[in-house]
C-alpha positions in Angstrom: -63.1 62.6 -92.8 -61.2 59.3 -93.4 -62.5 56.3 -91.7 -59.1 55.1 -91.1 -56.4 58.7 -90.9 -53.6 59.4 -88.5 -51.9 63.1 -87.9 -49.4 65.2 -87.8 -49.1 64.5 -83.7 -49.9 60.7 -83.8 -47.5 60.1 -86.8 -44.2 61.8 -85.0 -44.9 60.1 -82.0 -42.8 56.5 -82.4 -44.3 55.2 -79.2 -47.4 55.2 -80.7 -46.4 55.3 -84.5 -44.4 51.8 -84.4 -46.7 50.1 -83.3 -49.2 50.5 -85.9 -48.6 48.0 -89.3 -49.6 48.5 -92.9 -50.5 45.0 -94.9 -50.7 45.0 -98.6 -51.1 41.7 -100.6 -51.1 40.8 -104.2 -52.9 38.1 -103.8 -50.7 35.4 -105.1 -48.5 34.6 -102.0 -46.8 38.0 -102.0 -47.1 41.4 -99.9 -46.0 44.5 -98.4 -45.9 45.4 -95.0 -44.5 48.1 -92.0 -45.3 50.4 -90.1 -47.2 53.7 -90.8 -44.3 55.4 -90.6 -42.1 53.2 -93.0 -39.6 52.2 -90.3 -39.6 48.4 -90.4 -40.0 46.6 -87.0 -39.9 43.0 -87.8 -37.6 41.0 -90.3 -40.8 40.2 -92.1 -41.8 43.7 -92.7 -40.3 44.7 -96.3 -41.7 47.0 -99.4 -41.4 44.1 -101.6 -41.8 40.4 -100.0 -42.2 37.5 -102.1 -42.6 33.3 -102.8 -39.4 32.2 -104.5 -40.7 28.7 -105.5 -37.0 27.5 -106.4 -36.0 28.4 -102.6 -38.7 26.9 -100.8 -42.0 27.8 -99.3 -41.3 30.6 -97.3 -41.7 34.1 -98.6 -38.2 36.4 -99.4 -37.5 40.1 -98.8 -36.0 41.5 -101.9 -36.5 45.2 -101.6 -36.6 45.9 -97.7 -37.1 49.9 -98.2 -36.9 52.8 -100.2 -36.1 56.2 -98.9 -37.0 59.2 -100.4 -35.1 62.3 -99.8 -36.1 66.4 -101.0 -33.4 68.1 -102.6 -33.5 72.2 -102.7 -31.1 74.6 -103.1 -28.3 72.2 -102.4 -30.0 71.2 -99.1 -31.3 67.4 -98.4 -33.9 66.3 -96.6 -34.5 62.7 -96.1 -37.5 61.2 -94.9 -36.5 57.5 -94.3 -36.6 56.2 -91.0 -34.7 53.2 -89.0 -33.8 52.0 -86.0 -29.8 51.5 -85.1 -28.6 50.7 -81.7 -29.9 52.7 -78.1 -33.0 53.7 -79.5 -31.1 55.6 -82.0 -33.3 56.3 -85.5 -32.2 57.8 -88.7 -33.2 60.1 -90.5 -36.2 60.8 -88.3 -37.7 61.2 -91.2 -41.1 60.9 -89.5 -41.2 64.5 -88.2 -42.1 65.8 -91.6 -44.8 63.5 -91.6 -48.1 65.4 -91.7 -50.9 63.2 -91.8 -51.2 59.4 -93.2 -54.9 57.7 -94.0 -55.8 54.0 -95.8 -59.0 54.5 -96.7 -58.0 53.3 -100.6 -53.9 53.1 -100.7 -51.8 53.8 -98.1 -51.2 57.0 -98.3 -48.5 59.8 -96.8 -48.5 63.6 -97.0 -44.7 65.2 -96.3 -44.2 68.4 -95.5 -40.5 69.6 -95.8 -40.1 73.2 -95.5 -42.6 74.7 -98.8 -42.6 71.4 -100.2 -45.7 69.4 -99.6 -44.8 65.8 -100.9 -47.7 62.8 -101.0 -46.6 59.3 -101.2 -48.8 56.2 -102.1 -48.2 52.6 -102.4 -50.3 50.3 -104.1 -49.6 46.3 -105.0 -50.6 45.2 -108.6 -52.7 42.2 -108.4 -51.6 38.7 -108.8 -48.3 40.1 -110.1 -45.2 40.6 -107.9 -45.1 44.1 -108.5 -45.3 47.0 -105.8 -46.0 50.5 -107.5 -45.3 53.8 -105.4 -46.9 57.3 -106.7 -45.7 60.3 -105.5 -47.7 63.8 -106.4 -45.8 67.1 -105.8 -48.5 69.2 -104.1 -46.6 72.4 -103.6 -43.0 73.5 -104.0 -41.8 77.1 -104.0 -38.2 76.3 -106.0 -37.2 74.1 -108.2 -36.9 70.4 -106.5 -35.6 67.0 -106.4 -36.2 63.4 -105.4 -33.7 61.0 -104.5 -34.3 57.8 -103.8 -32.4 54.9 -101.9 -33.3 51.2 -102.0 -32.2 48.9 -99.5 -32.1 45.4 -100.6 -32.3 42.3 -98.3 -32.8 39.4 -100.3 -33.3 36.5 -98.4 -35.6 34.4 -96.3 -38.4 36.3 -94.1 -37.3 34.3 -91.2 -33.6 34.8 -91.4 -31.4 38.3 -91.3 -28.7 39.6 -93.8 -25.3 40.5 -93.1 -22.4 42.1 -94.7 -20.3 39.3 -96.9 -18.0 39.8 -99.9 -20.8 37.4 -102.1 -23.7 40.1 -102.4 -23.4 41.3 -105.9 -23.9 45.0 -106.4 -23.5 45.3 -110.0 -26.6 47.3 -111.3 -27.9 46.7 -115.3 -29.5 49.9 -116.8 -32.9 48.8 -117.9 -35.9 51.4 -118.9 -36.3 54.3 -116.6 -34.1 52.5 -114.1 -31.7 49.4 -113.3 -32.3 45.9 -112.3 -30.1 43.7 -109.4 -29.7 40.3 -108.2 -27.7 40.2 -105.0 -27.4 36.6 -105.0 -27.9 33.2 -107.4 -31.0 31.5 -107.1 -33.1 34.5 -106.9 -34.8 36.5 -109.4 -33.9 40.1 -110.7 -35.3 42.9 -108.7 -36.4 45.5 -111.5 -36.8 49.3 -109.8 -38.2 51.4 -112.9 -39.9 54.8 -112.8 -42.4 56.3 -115.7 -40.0 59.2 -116.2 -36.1 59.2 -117.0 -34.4 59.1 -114.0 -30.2 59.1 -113.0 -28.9 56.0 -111.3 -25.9 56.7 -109.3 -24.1 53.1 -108.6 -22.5 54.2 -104.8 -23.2 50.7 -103.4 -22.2 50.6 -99.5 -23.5 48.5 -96.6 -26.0 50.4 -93.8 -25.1 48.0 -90.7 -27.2 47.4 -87.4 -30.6 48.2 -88.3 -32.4 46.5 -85.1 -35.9 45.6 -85.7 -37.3 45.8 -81.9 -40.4 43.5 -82.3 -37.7 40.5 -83.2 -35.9 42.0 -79.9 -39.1 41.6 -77.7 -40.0 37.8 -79.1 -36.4 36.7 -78.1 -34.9 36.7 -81.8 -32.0 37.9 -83.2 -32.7 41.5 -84.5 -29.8 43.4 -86.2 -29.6 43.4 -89.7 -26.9 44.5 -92.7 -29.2 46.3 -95.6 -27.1 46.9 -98.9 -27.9 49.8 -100.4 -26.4 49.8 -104.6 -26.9 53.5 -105.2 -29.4 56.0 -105.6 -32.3 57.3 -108.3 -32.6 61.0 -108.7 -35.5 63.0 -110.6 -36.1 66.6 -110.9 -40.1 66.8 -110.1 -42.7 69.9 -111.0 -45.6 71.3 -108.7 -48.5 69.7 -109.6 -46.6 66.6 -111.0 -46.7 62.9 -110.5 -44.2 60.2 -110.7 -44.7 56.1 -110.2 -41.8 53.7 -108.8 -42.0 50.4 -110.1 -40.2 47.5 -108.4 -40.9 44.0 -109.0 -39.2 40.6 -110.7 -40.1 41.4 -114.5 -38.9 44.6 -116.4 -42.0 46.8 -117.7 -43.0 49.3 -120.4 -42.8 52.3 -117.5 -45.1 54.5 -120.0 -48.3 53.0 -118.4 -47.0 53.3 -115.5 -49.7 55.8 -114.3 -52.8 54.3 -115.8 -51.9 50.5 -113.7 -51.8 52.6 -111.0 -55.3 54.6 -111.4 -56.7 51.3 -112.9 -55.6 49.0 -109.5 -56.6 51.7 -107.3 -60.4 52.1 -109.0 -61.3 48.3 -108.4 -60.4 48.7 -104.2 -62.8 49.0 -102.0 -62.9 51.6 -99.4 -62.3 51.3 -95.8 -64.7 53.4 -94.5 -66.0 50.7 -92.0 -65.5 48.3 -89.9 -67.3 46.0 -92.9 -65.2 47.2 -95.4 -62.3 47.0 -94.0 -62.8 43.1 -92.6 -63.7 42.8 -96.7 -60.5 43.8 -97.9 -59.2 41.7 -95.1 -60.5 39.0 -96.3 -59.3 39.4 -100.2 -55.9 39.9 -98.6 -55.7 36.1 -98.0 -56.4 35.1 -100.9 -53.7 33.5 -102.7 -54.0 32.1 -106.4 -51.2 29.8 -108.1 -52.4 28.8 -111.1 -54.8 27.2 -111.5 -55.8 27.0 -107.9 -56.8 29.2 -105.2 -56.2 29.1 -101.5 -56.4 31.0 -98.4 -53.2 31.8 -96.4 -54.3 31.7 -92.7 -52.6 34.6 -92.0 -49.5 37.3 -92.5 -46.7 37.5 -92.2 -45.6 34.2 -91.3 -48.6 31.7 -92.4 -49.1 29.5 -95.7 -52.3 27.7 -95.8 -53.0 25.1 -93.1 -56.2 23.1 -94.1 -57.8 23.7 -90.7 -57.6 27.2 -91.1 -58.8 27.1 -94.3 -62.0 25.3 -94.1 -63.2 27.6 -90.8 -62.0 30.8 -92.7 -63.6 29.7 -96.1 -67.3 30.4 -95.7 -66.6 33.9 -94.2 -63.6 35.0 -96.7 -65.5 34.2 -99.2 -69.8 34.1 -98.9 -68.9 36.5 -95.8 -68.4 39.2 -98.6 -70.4 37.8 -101.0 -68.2 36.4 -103.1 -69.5 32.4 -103.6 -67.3 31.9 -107.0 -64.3 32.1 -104.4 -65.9 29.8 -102.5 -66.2 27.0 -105.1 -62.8 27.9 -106.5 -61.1 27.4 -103.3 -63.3 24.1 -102.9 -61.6 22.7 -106.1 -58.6 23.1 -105.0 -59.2 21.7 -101.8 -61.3 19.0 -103.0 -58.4 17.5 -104.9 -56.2 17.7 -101.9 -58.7 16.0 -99.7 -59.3 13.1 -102.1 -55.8 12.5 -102.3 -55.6 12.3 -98.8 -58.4 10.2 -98.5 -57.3 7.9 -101.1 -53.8 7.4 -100.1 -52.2 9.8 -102.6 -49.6 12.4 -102.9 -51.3 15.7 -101.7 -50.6 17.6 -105.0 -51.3 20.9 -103.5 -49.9 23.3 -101.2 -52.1 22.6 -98.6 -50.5 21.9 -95.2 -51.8 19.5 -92.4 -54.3 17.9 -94.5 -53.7 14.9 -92.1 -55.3 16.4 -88.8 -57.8 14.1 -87.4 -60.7 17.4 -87.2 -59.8 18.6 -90.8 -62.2 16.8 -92.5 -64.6 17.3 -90.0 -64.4 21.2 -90.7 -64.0 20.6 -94.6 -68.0 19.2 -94.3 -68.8 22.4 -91.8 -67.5 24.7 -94.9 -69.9 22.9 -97.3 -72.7 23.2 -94.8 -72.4 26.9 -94.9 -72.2 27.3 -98.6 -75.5 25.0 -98.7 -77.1 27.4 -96.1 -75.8 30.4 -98.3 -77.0 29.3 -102.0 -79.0 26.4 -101.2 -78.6 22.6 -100.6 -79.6 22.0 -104.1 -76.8 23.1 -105.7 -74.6 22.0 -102.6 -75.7 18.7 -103.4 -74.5 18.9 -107.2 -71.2 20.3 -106.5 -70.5 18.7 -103.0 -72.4 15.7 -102.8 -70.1 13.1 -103.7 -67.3 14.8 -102.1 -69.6 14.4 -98.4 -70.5 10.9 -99.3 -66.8 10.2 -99.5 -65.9 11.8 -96.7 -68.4 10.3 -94.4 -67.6 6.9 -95.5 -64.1 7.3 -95.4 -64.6 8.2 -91.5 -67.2 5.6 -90.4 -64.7 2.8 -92.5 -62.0 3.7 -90.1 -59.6 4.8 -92.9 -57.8 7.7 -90.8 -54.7 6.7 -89.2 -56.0 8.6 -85.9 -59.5 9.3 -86.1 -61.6 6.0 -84.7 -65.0 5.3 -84.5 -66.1 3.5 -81.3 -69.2 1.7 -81.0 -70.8 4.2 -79.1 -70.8 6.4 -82.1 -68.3 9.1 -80.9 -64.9 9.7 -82.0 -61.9 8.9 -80.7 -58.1 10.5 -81.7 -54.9 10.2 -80.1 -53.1 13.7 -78.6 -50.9 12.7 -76.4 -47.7 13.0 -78.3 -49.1 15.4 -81.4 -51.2 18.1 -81.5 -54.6 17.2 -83.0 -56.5 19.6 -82.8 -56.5 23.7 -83.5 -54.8 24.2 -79.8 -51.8 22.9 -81.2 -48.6 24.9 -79.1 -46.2 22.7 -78.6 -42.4 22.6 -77.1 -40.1 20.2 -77.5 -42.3 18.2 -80.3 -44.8 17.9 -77.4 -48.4 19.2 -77.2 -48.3 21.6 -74.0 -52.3 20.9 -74.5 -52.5 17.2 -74.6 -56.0 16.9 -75.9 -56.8 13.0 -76.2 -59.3 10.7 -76.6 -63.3 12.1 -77.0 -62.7 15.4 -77.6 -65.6 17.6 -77.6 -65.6 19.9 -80.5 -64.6 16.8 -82.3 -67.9 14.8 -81.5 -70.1 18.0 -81.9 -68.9 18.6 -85.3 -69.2 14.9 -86.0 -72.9 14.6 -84.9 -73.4 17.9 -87.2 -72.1 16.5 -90.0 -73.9 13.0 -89.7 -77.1 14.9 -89.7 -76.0 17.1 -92.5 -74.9 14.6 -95.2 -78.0 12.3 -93.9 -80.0 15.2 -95.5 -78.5 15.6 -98.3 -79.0 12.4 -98.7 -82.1 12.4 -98.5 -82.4 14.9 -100.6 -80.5 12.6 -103.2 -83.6 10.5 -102.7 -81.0 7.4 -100.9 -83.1 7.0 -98.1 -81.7 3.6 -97.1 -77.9 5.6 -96.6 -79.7 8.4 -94.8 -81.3 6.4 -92.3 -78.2 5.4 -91.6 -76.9 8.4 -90.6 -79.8 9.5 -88.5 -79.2 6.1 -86.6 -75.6 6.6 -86.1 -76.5 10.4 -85.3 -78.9 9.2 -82.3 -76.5 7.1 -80.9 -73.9 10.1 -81.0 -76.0 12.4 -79.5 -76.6 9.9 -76.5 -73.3 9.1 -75.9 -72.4 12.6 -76.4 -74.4 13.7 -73.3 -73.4 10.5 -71.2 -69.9 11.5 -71.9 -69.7 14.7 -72.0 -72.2 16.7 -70.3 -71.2 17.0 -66.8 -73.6 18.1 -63.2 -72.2 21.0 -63.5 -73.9 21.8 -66.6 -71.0 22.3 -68.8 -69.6 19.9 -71.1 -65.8 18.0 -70.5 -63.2 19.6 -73.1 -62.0 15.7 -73.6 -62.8 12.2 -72.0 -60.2 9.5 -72.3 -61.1 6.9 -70.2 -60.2 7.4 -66.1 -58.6 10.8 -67.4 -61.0 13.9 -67.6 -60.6 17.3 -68.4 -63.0 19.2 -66.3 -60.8 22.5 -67.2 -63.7 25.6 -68.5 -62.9 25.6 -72.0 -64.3 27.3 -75.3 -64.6 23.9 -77.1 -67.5 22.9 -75.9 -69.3 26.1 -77.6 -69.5 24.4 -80.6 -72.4 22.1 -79.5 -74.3 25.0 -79.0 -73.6 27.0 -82.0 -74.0 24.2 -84.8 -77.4 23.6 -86.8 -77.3 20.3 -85.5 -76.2 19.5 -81.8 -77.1 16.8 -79.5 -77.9 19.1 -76.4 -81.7 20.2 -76.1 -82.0 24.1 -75.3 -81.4 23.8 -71.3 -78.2 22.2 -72.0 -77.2 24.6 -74.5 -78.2 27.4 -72.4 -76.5 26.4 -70.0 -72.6 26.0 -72.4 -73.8 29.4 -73.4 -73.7 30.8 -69.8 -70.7 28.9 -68.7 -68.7 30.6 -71.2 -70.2 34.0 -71.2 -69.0 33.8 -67.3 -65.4 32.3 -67.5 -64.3 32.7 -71.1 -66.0 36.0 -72.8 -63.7 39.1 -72.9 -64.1 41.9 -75.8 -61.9 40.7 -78.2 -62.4 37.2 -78.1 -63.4 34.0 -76.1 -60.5 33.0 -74.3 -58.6 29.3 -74.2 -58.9 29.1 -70.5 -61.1 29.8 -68.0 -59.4 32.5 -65.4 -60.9 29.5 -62.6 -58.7 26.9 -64.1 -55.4 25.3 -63.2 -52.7 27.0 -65.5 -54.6 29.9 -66.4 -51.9 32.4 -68.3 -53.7 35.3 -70.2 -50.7 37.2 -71.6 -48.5 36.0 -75.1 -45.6 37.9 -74.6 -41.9 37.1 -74.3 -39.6 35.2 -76.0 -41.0 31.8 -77.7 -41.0 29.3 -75.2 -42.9 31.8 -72.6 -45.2 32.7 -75.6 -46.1 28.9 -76.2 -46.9 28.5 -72.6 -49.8 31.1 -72.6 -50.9 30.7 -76.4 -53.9 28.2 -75.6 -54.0 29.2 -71.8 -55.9 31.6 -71.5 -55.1 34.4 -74.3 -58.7 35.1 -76.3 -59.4 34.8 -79.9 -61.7 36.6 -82.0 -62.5 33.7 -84.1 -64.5 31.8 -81.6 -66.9 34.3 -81.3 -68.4 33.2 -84.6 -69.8 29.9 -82.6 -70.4 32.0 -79.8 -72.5 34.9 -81.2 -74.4 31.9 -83.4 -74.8 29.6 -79.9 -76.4 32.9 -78.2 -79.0 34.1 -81.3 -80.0 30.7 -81.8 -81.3 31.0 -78.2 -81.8 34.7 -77.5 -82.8 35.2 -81.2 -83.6 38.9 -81.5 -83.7 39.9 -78.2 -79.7 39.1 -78.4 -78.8 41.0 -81.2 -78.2 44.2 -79.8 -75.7 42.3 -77.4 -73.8 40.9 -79.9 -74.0 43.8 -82.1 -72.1 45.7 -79.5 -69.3 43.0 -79.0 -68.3 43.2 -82.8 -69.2 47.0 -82.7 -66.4 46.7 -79.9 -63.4 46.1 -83.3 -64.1 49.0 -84.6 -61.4 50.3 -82.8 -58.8 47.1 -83.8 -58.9 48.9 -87.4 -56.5 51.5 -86.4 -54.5 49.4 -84.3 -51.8 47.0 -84.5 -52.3 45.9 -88.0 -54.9 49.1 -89.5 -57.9 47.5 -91.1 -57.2 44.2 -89.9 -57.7 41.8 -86.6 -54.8 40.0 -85.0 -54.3 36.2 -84.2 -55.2 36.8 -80.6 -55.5 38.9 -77.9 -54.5 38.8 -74.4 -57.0 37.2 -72.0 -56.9 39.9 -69.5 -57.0 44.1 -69.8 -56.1 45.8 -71.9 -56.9 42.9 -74.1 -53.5 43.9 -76.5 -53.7 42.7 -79.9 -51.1 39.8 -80.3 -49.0 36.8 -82.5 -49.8 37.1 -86.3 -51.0 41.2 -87.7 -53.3 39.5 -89.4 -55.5 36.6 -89.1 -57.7 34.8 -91.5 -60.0 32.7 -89.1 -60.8 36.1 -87.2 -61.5 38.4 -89.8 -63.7 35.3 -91.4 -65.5 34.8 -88.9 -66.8 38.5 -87.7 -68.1 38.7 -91.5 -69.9 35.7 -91.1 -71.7 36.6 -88.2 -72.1 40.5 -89.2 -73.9 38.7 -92.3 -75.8 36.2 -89.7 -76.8 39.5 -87.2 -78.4 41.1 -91.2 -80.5 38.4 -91.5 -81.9 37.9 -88.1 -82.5 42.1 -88.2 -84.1 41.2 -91.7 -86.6 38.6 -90.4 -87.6 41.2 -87.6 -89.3 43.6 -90.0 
């Protein structure tokens, strides 16, 4: 039985249908996404979404859907599915719907009247290509296929309405047509590995609503241009491939691409497997480089994001050559930055006063992972440069104070990764000391100091160990309060004595400045105000402001997004703060806690974690599908938890 399969009675109910998502990626900036029943929900839901460097950064819908309709004996069936006005959907195709499972491809059994019809999609890697096989599995008269695209093209974040400018004019290519609906963007080639008819009938469909947009407070009704239709006699027992991408093909090989993408997947038959392909799915190579989106459908890399999600995207599912090809790329971008420079690559937020702070966290866990040896070789210079580029007081808003901590102004920007804002103004005005800051700073002096060390410069890692002692006193002076929890920042007369997750962090690193009572006691405080299943949350429920649930329209959303809502990510420093203290005897605690996503895979976004979830029951999944920091870091640890059961034989 598939790990990761929906029936007949699950599928034709839309209440429950709709509000599962599909994500496919290629890997290169592009994807595919909807629901499980093909009825698109959100603007950024489309069979065919991709970067059109020439208009920007964003991603573009070009093909938005394709629906498939059985022809016999004159009669048609068709099984698309959308949404119009009063809850109105069309063609309902759902209710021949039979079962649908992603344990390899996405894939859908029909069943309309004797014909039994299986549908699979499948997105070639690193190429802008989205390949559909369809199998006739049983037919008891001679049938046909007929299929209808419906074109968008245009920006992920805007809608498209009728106008007299879309141009419908279809060129006959191979085994199908290509179209560009407007100038600037490339040529949308629909192919099939068989000869197929092209009837050009092009004619607007009007209204489709797309409720998700609806519930966030967006506009929601779009105008889809459909240019024609493709029809295909099919036989029992035979297969036929769609192609549609920005590049006309040789359809012939159609078949073997197919059977040759599909052998190099790997299953979802687990909660492991599934965070692994998770994981690949943010992977994003231009080029030369590779980077990690942090997350679909509306995310390009942010450099925060990227250095927390590297070490469990990456060494997470054992993959270290993605690791140090993501490093490069980043490396560049941080020595620009660092140097003054044009940042060359695609890499936003670089600037952040924590970024680099993370970036030396990353190469801490690929040291940890293949050994500080070769860490030292590849990273070495990169953490010397770093460190002295902080302790020369080169950052515009990162300062080092005599008493060894860090300092970085909030008030008017967002610095850290609570970052919601309205108006251009933080709603979490973190300023001054703030805590994760100095914990990660104190972890990374100790870090470099021993890699310096092990570089034999013992007069610069002495240093560090002296600059390090005089963090972790002022670290406890400042922070550590009688309560026996730790400040989430200090800025002079103004202290924030709110119960928040940041201080885990100096608990959880290899290097903190609390002794074991003190972290013990972080540990507890959070377990008590801040631990839910799905997450730790931003806000203890005891503190001024608390507001568990994103929901609503943006500005309500923003409100609650670092008040209170949970996120899976942080239990990486939580589950490593609570083994480092409990050591085995916690591991069947925090093997039930990550046991407790198995259930996430076959909801919201199947096989995948969202950005966060609310901070109160039913803990429902919200903001981004999928998210790279969560899915990064419940590898990490599952690889953490295999190690401490490891060292208990």
């Amino acid at each position: 039985m598939s790990y990761l399969k929906f029936d007949k009675i699950m599928m034709i109910n839309l209440e429950q249908s709709l509000s599962k998502e599909v994500l496919r990626t290629n890997r290169s900036g592009a994807y595919h996404s909807s629901t499980i029943v093909d009825c698109n929900t959100r603007k950024s839901h489309g069979l065919l979404v991709i970067p059109v460097p020439e208009l920007g950064k964003d991603n573009h819908v070009l093909l938005s859907s394709l629906d498939e309709t059985v022809v016999q004996h004159g009669a048609e069936f068709n099984m698309g599915l959308h949404k119009y006005q009063g809850d109105v959907f069309v063609t309902k195709g759902h209710k021949y719907i039979r079962s649908y499972d992603c344990e390899s491809t996405p894939r859908t059994i029909y069943r309309v009247g004797g014909v039994i019809l299986s549908k699979e999609k499948l997105f070639v890697s690193h190429e802008n290509r989205i390949l559909i096989r369809y199998t006739l599995l049983d037919a008891h008269s001679p049938t046909k296929l007929r299929f209808r695209p419906f074109l968008a093209f245009r920006n992920v974040n805007a809608l498209a309405h009728e106008n007299p400018t879309a141009n419908s004019a279809c060129q006959l290519v191979e085994n199908g047509v290509s179209v560009r609906l407007y100038d600037g963007y490339p040529n949308l080639y629909m192919q099939f590995n068989k000869k197929v008819e092209f009837v050009h009938a092009p004619d607007w469909y009007r209204n489709i609503e797309y409720h998700k947009e609806q519930e966030r407070g967006y506009d929601y009704k779009e105008d889809l241009l459909v240019p024609g239709y493709f029809e295909l006699s099919i036989e029992k027992g035979e297969t036929i491939i769609f192609s549609a991408g920005i590049s006309e093909i040789a359809p012939r090989p159609l078949k073997r691409t197919f059977e040759r993408e599909e052998s190099g997947r790997t299953k979802r038959t687990s909660l492991v497997n599934c965070l692994k392909n998770s994981a690949r799915q943010f992977y994003k190579k231009c080029d030369d480089d590779l980077y990690l989106i942090s997350g679909y459908p509306w995310f390009g890399t942010r450099a925060r994001d990227m250095f927390i999600a590297m070490p469990g995207c990456t060494l997470g599912v054992d993959e270290p050559e993605n690791f140090e090809a993501i490093m490069q790329t980043a490396a560049v971008a941080i020595r620009h930055f660092i140097r003054g420079e044009n940042i060359e690559k695609d890499i936003a937020e670089m600037d952040a006063p924590d970024v680099l702070l993370w970036a030396m966290w990353a190469i801490q866990q690929y040291a940890k992972e293949i050994g500080k040896e070769c860490c030292l070789e590849k990273y070495g210079a990169l953490l010397s440069e770093i460190i002295d580029f902080i302790m020369n007081q080169r950052h515009e808003n990162l300062f080092l104070h005599k008493n060894g901590l860090l300092y970085t102004n909030g008030r008017e920007t967002p610095v850290s990764w609570m970052n919601s804002s309205v108006d251009g103004k933080p709603l979490t005005p973190r300023s001054g000391y703030l805590v994760e800051f100095n914990a990660l700073w104190y972890n990374a002096l100790r870090f470099v100091a021993d890699m310096q060390a092990l570089a034999s410069d013992t007069e610069k890692a002495k240093g560090l160990e002296k600059l390090a002692a005089t963090v972790a006193d002022s670290f406890i002076s400042v922070f550590y309060n009688e309560f026996g929890y730790l400040f989430d920042y200090v800025a002079g007369n103004i202290i924030d004595w709110s119960v928040r997750p940041n201080m885990i962090f100096a608990a959880s690193l290899d290097y903190s400045p609390l002794d074991k009572s003190q972290r013990k006691s972080v540990l507890d405080y959070v377990t008590k105000e801040l631990l839910t299943p799905k997450g730790i949350r931003s806000l203890s429920p005891k503190s001024e402001g608390y507001n568990p649930y994103y929901a609503g329209e943006a500005r309500k959303r923003e409100y609650a997004y670092h008040q209170g809502t949970a996120w899976p990510w942080l239990f990486g420093a939580y589950f490593e703060a609570y083994l480092k203290i409990f050591h085995l005897s916690g591991l069947s605690f925090v093997e039930r806690l990550i046991a407790g996503f198995d259930e996430e895979m076959n909801n919201r976004c199947i096989g995948s974690i969202s950005e966060l979830f609310d901070g109160n029951p039913p803990y429902e999944g919200r903001g981004a599908i999928s998210y790279a920091m969560n899915t990064a870091e419940i590898l990490r640890i599952m690889k953490l938890i295999k190690k401490y059961s490891a060292n208990s034989i």
